[in-house]
C-alpha positions in Angstrom: -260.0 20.1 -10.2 -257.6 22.3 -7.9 -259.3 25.7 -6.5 -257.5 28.4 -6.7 -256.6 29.3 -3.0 -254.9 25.1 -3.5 -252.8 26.2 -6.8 -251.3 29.6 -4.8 -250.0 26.8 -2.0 -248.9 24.3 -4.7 -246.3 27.4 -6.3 -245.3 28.9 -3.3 -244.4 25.4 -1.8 -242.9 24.6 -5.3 -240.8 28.1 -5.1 -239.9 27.8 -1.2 -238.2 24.5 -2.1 -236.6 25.2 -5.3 -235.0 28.3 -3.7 -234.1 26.1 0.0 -232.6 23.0 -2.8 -230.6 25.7 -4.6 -229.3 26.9 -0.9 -228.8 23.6 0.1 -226.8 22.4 -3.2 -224.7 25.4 -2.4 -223.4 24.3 1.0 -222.8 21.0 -0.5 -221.0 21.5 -3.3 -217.6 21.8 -1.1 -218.4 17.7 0.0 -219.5 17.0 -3.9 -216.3 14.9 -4.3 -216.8 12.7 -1.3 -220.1 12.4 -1.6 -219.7 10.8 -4.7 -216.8 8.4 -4.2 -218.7 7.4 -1.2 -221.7 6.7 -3.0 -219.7 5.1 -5.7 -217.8 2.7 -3.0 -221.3 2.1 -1.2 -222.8 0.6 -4.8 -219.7 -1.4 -5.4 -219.4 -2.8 -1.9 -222.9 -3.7 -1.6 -223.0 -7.3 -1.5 -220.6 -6.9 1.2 -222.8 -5.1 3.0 -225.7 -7.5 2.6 -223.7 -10.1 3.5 -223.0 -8.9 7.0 -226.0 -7.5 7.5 -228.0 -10.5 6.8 -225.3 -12.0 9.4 -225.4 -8.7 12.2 -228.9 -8.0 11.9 -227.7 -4.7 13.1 -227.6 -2.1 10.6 -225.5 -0.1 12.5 -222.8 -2.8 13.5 -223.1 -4.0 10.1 -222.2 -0.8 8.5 -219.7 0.1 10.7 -218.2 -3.6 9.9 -218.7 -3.2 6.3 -216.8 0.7 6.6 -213.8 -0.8 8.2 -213.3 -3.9 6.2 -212.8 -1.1 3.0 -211.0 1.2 4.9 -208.2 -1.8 5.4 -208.9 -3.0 1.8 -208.0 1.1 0.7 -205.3 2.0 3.6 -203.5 -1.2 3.9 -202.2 -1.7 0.4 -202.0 2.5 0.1 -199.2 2.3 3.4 -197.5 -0.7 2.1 -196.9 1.3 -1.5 -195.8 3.8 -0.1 -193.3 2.4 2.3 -191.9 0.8 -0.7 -192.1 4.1 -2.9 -190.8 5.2 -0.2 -187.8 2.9 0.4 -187.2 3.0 -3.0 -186.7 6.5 -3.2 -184.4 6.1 -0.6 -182.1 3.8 -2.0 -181.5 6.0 -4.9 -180.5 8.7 -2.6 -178.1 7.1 -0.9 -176.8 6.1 -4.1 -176.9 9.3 -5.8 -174.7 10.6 -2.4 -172.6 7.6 -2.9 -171.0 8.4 -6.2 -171.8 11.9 -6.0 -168.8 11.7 -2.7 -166.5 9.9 -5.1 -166.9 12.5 -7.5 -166.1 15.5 -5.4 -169.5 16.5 -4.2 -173.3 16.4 -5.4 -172.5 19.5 -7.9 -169.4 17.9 -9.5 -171.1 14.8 -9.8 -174.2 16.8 -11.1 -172.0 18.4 -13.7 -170.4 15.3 -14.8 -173.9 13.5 -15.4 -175.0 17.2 -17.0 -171.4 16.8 -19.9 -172.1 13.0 -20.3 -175.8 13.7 -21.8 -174.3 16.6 -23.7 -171.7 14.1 -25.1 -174.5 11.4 -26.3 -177.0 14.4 -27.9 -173.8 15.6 -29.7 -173.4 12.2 -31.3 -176.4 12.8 -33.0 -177.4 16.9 -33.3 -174.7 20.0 -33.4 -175.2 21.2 -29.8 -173.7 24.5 -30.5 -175.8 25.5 -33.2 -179.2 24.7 -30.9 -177.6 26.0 -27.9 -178.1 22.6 -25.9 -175.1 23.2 -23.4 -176.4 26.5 -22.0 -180.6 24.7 -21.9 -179.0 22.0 -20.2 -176.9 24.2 -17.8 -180.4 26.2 -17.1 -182.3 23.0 -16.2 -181.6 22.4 -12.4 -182.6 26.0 -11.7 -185.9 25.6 -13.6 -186.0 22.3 -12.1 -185.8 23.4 -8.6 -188.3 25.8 -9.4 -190.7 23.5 -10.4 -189.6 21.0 -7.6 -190.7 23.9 -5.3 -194.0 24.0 -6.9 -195.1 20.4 -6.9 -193.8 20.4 -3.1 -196.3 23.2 -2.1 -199.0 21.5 -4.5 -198.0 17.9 -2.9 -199.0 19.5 0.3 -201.9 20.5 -0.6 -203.2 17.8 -2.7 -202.0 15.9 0.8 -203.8 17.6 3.4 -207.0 17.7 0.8 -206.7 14.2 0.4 -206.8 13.3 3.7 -209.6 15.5 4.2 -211.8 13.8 1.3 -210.9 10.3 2.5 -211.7 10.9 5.7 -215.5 12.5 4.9 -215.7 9.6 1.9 -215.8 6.7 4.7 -217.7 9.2 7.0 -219.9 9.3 4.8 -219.7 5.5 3.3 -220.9 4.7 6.9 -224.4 6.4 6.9 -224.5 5.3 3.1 -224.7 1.7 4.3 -226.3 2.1 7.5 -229.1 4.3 5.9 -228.6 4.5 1.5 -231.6 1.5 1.3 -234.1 3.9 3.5 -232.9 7.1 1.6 -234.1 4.9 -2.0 -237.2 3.8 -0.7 -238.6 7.1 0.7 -237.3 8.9 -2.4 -238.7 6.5 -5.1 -242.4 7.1 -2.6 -241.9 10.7 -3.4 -241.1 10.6 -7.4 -244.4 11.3 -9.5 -243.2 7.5 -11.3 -244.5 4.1 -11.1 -242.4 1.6 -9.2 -241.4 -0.4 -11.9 -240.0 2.7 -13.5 -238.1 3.7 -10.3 -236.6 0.4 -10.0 -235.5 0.9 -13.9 -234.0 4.4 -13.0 -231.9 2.4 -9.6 -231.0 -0.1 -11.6 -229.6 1.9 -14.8 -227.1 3.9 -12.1 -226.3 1.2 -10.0 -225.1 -0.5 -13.0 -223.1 2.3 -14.8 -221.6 2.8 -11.1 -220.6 -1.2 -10.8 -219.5 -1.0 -14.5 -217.3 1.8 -14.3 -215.6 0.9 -11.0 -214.9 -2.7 -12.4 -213.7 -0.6 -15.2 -211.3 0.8 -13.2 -210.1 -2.1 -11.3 -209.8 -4.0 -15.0 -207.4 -1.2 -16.5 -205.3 -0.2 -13.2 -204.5 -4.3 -13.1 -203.5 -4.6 -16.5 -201.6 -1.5 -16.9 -200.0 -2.3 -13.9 -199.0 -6.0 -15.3 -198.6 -4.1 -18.4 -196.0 -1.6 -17.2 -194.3 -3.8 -15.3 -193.6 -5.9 -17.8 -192.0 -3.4 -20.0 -189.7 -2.6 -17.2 -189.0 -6.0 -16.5 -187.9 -6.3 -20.4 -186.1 -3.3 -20.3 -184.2 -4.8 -17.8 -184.4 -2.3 -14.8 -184.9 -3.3 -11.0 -187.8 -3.4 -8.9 -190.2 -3.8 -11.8 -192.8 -5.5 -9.6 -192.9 -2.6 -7.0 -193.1 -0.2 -9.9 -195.9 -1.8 -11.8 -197.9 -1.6 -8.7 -196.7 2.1 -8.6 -198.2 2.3 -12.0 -201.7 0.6 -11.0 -201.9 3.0 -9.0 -201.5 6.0 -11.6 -203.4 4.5 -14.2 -206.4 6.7 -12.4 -204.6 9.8 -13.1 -206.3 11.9 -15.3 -204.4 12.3 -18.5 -200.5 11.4 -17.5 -201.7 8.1 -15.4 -198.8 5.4 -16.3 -196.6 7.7 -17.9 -195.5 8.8 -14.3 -194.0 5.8 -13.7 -192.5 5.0 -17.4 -191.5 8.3 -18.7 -188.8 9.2 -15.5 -187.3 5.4 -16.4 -187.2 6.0 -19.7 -185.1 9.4 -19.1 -183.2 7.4 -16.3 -181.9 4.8 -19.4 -181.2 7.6 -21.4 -178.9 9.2 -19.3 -177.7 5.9 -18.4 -176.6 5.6 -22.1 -179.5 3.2 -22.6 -181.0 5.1 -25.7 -182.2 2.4 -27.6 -184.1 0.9 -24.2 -185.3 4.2 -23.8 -187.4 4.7 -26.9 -188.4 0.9 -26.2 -189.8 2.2 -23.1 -191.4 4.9 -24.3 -193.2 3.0 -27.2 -194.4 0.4 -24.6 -196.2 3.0 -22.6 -197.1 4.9 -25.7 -198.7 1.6 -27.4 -199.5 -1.5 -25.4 -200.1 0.3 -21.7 -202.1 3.1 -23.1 -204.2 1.2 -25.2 -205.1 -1.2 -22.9 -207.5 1.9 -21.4 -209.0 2.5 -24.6 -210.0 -1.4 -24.7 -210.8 -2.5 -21.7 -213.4 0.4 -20.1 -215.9 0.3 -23.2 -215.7 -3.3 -23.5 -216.8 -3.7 -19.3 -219.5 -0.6 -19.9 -221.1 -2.0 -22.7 -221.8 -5.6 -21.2 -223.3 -3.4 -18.6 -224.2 -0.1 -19.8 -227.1 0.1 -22.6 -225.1 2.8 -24.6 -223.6 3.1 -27.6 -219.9 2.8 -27.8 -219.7 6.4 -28.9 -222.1 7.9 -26.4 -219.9 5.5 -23.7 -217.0 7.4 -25.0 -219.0 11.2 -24.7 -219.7 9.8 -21.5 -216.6 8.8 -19.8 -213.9 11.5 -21.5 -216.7 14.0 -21.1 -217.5 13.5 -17.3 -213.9 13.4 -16.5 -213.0 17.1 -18.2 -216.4 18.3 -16.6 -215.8 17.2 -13.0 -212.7 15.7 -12.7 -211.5 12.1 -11.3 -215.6 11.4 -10.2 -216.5 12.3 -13.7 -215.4 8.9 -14.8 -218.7 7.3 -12.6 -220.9 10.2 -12.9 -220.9 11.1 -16.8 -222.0 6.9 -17.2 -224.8 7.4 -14.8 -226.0 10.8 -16.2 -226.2 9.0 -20.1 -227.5 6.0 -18.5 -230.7 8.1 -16.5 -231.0 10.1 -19.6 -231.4 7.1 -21.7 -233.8 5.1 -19.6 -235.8 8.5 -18.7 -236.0 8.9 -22.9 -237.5 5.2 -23.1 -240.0 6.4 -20.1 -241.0 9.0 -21.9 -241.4 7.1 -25.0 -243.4 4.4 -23.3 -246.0 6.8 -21.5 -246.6 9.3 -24.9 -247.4 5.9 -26.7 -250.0 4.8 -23.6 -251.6 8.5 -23.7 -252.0 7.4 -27.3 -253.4 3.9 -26.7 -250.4 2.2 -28.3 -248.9 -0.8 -26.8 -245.6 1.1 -25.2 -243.3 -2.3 -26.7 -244.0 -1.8 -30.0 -243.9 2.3 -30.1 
């Protein structure tokens, strides 16, 4: 039995840490999303890890090794799409400015594109009667508007970016150098038996390898997907684009659509409507889908959840914390899950049940 004088330290240790935890979660939060990504990249690229290290026998050159060799993996392949994007973009500007000069100028040629699309819609609607010619004459001032927006937010979500990524693989290195020591000393200091640590470890390190397999799965076949579609629809540089799209398919919400949608308008101006809605139903149907298929079926070999709770768990995660939400809303229904069967197990013990068959 505790004396009294021994319960007064137990709550005002217990309160003196709660408060300092709630301090520290506080200062943090502002490295939550780097934290987890590293953490996320750490659990994925473990056997990498293990590999070297078993090879090193230096944590520290090891991690450092292991850091590197993802930071190519990421970098590499994010420069190379981008120089293409990049060159791409390019090409279409010169070629804009090309006929654009043998039209009299970038606003002449503007305006001629501008009574071309007014010409096909008319086919098909009264444009007087809905007032298309004076929507479409206001578009390039709401478009420059909103050109002027996603530049300042570009720049932002820029200068962020390369702030997270260069704190994720800060961060990635003491993950690897020091993540097995961090497990150990915290699974000491749990009030759980070992086994039942190992089953809490195991339940998250699995949701986190099934969900960034998940990943990988649907930005490859939305990619091939994509591609595809434009391939069919007969438009260059399909290949480049489809990688574009890979690469958008871990967009929240719009993913793939950034790279469809603007070619679907770019054949409808093009007087390529019936391509157009092709397009669109591709993305609409086979692309998008292939999300909806191909993340449950990788959680579930993994994941002990139901496909509904999978569901709560991945759309849920990503409207309460964004992009990370995708890995931390299957880890949170995966703990909570295997902390429920804990439970269950230790209530039937008290009990003197056999904990299998409670």
């Amino acid at each position: 039995m505790l004396n009294d004088a021994h319960k007064k330290r137990l709550i005002f240790l217990a309160i003196l840490i709660a408060a300092l935890a709630f301090l520290a979660l506080d200062m943090v939060q502002p490295f939550f999303r780097p934290l987890v990504l590293a953490s996320v990249i750490a659990m994925g690229c473990y056997p990498l890890h293990s590999w070297l290290l078993r090879r090193i026998r230096k944590k520290e050159w090891a991690a450092l090794l292991a850091t590197l060799i993802v930071f190519v993996g990421v970098a590499v392949p994010a420069f190379l799409l981008t120089y293409m994007v990049s060159a791409e973009l390019f090409h279409v500007a010169a070629g804009i400015s090309d006929q654009s000069s043998r039209e009299g100028g970038f606003f002449a040629y503007a305006q001629h594109g501008q009574e071309r699309l007014i010409a096909w819609m008319g086919q098909y609607v009264d444009v007087e009667q809905l007032r298309i010619r004076q929507r479409v004459s206001a578009l390039p001032e709401q478009a420059s508007g909103f050109l002027l927006k996603l530049g300042s937010s570009m720049a932002g979500g820029a200068l962020n970016g390369i702030t997270d990524g260069v704190l994720t693989f800060l961060f990635l290195f003491f993950f690897f150098r020091d993540g097995s020591g961090w497990l150990e000393g915290l699974a000491r200091s749990l009030p759980l038996r070992p086994e039942n640590v190992q089953r809490l470890y195991r339940a998250a390190h699995s949701s986190v390898v099934a969900t960034l397999y998940g990943l990988l799965g649907v930005a490859l076949a939305q990619g091939l997907l994509t591609g595809l579609g434009l391939y069919f629809a007969g438009l260059d540089n399909f290949l480049m684009l489809g990688m574009l799209a890979a690469v958008c398919s871990v967009i929240p919400v719009v993913g793939t659509s950034l790279v469809w949608g603007p070619a679907a308008v770019y054949l409808l101006v093009t007087h390529h409507p019936g391509t157009a809605l092709f397009l669109v139903i591709w993305g609409l149907v086979p692309v998008s889908m292939a999300d909806n298929i191909i993340r449950p079926l990788v959680l579930r070999g993994r994941v002990q959840l139901h496909i509904l709770l999978l569901l709560f768990a991945v759309l849920g995660g990503l409207l309460a914390f964004g992009f990370v939400g995708l890995f931390l809303g299957p880890v949170i229904f995966s703990l909570l899950a295997t902390l429920l069967a804990i439970l269950r197990e230790e209530m039937a013990e008290g009990r003197g049940e056999n904990p299998q068959t409670a």
